[in-house]
Phi, psi and omega in degrees: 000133172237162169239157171287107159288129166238357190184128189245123180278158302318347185230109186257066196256128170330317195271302199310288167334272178329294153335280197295312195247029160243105196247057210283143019257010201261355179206133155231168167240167193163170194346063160088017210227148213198131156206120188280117190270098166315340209249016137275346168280125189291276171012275197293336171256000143302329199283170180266336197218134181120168171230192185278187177233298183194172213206074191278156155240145178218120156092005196112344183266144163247200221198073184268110186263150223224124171270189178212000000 
């Protein structure tokens, strides 16, 4: 899954991004751009059959639905 970063709070400084949001294997960054690798997370690389479908956040959870 990827995101746009356009603005980072409280400090939206290049190196602050990157610092924060290079987390490998599960987030990496570059120009400006964050990408969450699912299928690092065991939950999600467990399952045997399907694909994802969609992806919700609610309250702060995010909600990944898994078709078969």
């Amino acid at each position: 899954m990827f995101f746009t970063i356009t603005k980072l709070k409280p400090i939206n400084a290049e190196w602050v991004r990157h610092k924060v949001l290079n987390v490998p294997p599960y987030l990496s960054y570059d120009n400006q751009t964050a990408c969450l690798n699912l299928d690092s997370f065991d939950v999600v690389s467990k399952i045997p059959v399907g694909s994802i479908r969609s992806f919700n956040v609610v309250d702060n959870v995010m909600w990944v639905s898994i078709g078969i």
